[in-house]
C-alpha positions as CSV (number, residue, x, y, z in Angstrom):
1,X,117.0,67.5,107.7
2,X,118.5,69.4,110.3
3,X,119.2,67.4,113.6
4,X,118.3,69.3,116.5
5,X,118.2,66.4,119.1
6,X,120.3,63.0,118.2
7,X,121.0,59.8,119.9
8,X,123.1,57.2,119.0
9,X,122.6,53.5,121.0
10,X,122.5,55.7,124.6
11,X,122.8,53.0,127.1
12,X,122.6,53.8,131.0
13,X,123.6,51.2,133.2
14,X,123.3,50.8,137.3
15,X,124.5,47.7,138.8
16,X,124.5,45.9,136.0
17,X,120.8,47.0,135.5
18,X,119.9,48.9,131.9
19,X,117.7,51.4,132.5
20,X,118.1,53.1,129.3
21,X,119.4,50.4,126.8
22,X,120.7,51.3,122.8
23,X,118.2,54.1,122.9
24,X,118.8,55.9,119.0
25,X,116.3,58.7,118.2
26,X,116.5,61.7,115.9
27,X,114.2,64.9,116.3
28,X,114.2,67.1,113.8
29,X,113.4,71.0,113.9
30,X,109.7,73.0,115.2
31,X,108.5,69.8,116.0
32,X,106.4,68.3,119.5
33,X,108.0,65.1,120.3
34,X,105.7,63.3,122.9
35,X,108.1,60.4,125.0
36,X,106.0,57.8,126.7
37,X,106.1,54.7,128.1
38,X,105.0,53.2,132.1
39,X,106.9,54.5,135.0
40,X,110.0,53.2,134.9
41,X,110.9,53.2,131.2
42,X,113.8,54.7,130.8
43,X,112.2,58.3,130.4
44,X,113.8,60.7,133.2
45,X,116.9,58.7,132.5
46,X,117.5,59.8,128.9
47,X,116.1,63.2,129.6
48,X,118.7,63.5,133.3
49,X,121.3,62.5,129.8
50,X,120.4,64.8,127.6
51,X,120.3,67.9,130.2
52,X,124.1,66.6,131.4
53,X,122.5,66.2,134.5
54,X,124.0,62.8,134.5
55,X,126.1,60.7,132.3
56,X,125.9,57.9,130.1
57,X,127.1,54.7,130.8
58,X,128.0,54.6,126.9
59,X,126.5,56.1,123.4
60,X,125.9,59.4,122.1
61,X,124.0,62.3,122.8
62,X,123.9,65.4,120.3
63,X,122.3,68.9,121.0
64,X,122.2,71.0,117.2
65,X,125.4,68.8,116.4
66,X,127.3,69.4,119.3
67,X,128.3,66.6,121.6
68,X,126.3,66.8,125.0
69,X,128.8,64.7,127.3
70,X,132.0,66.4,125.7
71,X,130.9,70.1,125.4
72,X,128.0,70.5,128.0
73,X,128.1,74.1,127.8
74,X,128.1,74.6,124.4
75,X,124.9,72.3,123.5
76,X,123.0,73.3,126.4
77,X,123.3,76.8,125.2
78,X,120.2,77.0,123.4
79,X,118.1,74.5,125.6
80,X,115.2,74.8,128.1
81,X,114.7,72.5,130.4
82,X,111.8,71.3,133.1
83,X,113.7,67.9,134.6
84,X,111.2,66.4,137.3
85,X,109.2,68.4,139.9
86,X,109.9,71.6,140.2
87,X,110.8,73.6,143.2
88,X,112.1,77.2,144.1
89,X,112.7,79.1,147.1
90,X,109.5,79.7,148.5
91,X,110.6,82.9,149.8
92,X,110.6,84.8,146.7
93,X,108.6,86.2,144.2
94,X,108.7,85.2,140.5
95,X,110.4,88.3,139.8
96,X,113.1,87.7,142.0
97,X,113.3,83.7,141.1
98,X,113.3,84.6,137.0
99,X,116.1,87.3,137.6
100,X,118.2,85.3,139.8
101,X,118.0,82.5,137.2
102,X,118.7,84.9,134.5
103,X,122.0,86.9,135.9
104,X,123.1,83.0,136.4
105,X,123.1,83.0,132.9
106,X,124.8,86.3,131.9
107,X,121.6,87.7,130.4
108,X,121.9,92.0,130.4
109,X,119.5,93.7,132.6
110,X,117.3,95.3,130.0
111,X,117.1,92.3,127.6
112,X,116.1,90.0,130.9
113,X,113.5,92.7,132.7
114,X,111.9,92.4,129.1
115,X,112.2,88.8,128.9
116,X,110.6,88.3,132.4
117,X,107.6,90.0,131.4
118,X,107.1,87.7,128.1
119,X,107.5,84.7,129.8
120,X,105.4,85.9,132.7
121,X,102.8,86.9,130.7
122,X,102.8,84.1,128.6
123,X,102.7,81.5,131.3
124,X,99.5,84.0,132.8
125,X,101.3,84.4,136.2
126,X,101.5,88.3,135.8
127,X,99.1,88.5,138.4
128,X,101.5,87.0,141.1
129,X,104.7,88.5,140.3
130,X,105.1,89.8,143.9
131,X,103.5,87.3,145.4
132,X,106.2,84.7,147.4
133,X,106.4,81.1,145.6
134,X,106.0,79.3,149.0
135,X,102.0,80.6,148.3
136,X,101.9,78.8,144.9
137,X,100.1,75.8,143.9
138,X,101.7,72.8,142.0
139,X,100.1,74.4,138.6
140,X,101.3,78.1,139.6
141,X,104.7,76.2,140.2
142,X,104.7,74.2,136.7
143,X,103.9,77.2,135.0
144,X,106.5,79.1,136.6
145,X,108.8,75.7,136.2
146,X,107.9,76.6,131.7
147,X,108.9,80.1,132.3
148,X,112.2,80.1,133.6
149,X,113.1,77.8,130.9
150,X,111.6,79.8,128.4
151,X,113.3,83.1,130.0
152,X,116.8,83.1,127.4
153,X,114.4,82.2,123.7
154,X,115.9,78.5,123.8
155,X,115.4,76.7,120.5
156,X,115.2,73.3,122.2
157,X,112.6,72.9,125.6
158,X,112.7,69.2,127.1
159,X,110.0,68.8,129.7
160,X,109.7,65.5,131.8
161,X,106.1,64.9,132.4
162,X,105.1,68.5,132.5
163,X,101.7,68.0,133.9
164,X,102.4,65.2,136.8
165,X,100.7,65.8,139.7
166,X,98.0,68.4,138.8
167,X,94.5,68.7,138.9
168,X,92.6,68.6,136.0
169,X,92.2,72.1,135.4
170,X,95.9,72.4,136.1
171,X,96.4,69.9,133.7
172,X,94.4,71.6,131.2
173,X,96.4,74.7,131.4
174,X,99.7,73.2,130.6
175,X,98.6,71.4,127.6
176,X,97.1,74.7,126.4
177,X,100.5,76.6,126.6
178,X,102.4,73.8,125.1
179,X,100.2,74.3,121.9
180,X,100.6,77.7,122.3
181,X,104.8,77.3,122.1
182,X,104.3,75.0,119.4
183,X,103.5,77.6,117.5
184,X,106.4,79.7,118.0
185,X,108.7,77.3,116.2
186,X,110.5,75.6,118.9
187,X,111.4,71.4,119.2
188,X,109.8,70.5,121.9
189,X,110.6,67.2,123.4
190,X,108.4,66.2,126.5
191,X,108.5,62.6,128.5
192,X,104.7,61.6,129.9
193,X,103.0,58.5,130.8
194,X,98.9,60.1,129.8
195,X,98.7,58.3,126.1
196,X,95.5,61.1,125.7
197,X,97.9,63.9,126.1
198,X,100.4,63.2,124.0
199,X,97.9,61.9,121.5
200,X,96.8,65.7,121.5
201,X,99.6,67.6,121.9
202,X,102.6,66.1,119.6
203,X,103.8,65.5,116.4
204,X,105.2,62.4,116.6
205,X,105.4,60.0,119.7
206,X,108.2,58.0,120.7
207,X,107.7,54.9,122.9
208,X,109.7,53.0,125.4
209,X,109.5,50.5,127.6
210,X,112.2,48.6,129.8
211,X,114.7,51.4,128.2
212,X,114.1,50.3,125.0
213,X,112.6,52.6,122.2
214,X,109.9,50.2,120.7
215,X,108.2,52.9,118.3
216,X,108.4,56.3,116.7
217,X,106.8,58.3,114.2
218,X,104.2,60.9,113.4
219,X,101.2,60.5,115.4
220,X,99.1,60.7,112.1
221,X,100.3,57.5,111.5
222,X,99.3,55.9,114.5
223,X,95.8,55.0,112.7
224,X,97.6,53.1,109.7
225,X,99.2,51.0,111.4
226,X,96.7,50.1,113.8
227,X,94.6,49.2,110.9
228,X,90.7,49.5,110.9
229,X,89.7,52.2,113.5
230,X,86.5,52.3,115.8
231,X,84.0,54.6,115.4
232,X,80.7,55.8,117.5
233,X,77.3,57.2,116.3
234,X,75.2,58.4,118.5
235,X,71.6,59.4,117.2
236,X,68.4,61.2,118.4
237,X,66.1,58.2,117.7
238,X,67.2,54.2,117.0
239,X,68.6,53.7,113.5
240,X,65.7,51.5,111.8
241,X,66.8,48.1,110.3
242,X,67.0,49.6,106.8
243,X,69.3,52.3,108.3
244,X,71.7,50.1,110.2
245,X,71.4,47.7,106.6
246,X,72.7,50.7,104.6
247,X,75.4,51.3,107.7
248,X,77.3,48.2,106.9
249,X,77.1,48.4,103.7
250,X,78.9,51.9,103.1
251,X,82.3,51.3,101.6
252,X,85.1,50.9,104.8
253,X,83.1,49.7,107.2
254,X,83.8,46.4,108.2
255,X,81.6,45.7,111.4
256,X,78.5,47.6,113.2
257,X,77.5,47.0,116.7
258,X,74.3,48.2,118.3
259,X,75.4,48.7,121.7
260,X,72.0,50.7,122.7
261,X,69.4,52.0,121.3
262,X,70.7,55.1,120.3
263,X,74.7,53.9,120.3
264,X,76.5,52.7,117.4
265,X,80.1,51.2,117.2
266,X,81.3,50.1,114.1
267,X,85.1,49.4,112.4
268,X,86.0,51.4,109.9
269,X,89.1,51.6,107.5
270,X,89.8,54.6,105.0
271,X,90.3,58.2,104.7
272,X,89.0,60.6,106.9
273,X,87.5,61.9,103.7
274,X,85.4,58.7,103.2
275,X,84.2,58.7,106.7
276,X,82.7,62.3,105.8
277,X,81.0,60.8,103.3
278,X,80.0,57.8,105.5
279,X,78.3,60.6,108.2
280,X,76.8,62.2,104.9
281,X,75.2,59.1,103.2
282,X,73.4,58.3,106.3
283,X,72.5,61.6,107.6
284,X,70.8,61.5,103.7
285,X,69.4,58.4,104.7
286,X,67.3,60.4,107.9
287,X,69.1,59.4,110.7
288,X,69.2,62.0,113.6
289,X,73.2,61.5,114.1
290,X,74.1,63.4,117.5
291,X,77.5,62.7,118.0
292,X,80.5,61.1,115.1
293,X,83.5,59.9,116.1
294,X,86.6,58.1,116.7
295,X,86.1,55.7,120.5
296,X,89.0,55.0,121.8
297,X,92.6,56.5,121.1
298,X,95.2,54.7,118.5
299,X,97.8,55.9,120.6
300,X,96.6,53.5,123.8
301,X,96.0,50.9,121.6
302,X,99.1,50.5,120.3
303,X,100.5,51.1,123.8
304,X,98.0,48.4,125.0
305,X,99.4,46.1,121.8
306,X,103.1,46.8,122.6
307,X,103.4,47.9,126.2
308,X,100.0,46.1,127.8
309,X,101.8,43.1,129.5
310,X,104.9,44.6,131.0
């Protein structure tokens, strides 16, 4: 597998202080790599390392192979980067901002007018491309934050906590044109403490706490490690006895809970395919199921398990 981000044992010290300690991670290519862990972690550290925004106290960081502390340049080349909050001279437009950013980086005046337009539109700021930043919201300047490292087609983007301090709907609109660049085949490696967004957005997760990486793999298999999952019913009418009888005996369920009337909770353990048939069987059996599904994230229960008491 091609290594498109590597650490090896990255260690950042300050006055005697770790905070990033033996950190060794490997991201492979077109994949969304969610970094979490409480404030404080270690997360703007290793991303301020892997941008050459500051260096190592000792390890290794690799961009596509190339070493990011001895050839900064070079490995940066091909990367995209969102470091903190962003801010831009209020005076200007996008327009102005974009092409400012992209003559700093050599890019020809055709290939960048062309380029501005793609990012703009794909950010949805083309409506404010003459208006002046300093008129922006926080979401207008995320967005913009996405575009302008988006603006030279990096294969890499590395975005610390991409949707801190937004409103919901702000929130909501970042997260939608992450899974949009997903798509387009880019490793995308993003810090953030919200467990639900990272939950829903990336392939794998990596978690750290007190610079230490304490866990990492796909997010799919978050659930097996976690062991039996919870589940909630909700239903029209109350389960009758026989019903909620026949609930805990389906194969994989291993506890039911009427919390109301109307609200089941149970643990379950198995396939997703054998909770289909679970929601099958008892629909058969004449409940009136409203609602099926998971309670609770994985994710922030094994944050909870590993992270909980720090």
């Amino acid at each position: 597998m091609r290594e498109v981000i590597k650490t090896v044992g990255l260690t950042k010290m300050y006055n005697g202080f770790p905070a990033l300690e033996k950190l060794t991670l490997t991201i492979g290519p077109d994949v969304c790599v969610g970094f979490i862990g409480p404030n404080g972690a270690g997360k703007t550290t290793a991303i301020k390392i892997l941008t050459s925004l500051i260096r190592s106290t000792s390890g290794e960081a690799y961009i596509d192979g190339i070493d990011i502390q001895r050839e900064p340049k070079r490995a940066l080349m091909d990367v995209g980067s969102v470091v903190e909050i962003p801010e831009f001279y209020p005076f200007l437009t996008p327009i102005e901002t974009l092409t400012y950013l992209g003559k700093l980086r050599g890019m020809g005046k055709d290939y960048l007018n062309a380029r501005i337009k793609e990012v703009l539109d794909t950010l949805r700021l083309e409506e404010w491309t003459g208006t002046m930043i300093g008129k922006f919201s926080k979401g207008m300047k995320q967005r913009l934050a996405i575009a302008q490292a988006l603006l030279h087609e990096p294969i890499v983007l590395i975005l610390d906590e991409p949707t801190s301090g937004l409103d919901p709907r702000g929130m909501v609109e970042v997260r939608e044109i992450i899974q949009e660049l997903k798509k387009e085949k880019r490793t995308i490696f993003m810090s953030s403490h919200l467990l639900y967004e990272a939950q829903e957005v990336c392939d794998y997760v990596a978690m750290v706490d007190k610079g230490r990486l304490l866990y990492y793999d796909k997010v799919d298999n978050i659930g097996k490690l976690m062991g039996p999952r919870r589940l909630e019913m909700r239903t029209a009418k109350p389960l009758t006895e026989p019903q909620l009888n026949f609930l805990r005996g389906c194969d994989g369920v291993t506890d039911v809970e009427l919390v109301q009337p109307m609200v089941i909770n149970m643990r379950f353990e198995g396939s997703d395919e054998k909770r289909a048939d679970i929601l099958s069987s008892i629909i058969g059996e004449g409940a009136l199921v409203v609602s099926f599904k998971a309670s609770g994230m994985e994710l922030e229960d094994l944050y909870m398990r590993m992270i909980g008491g720090s």
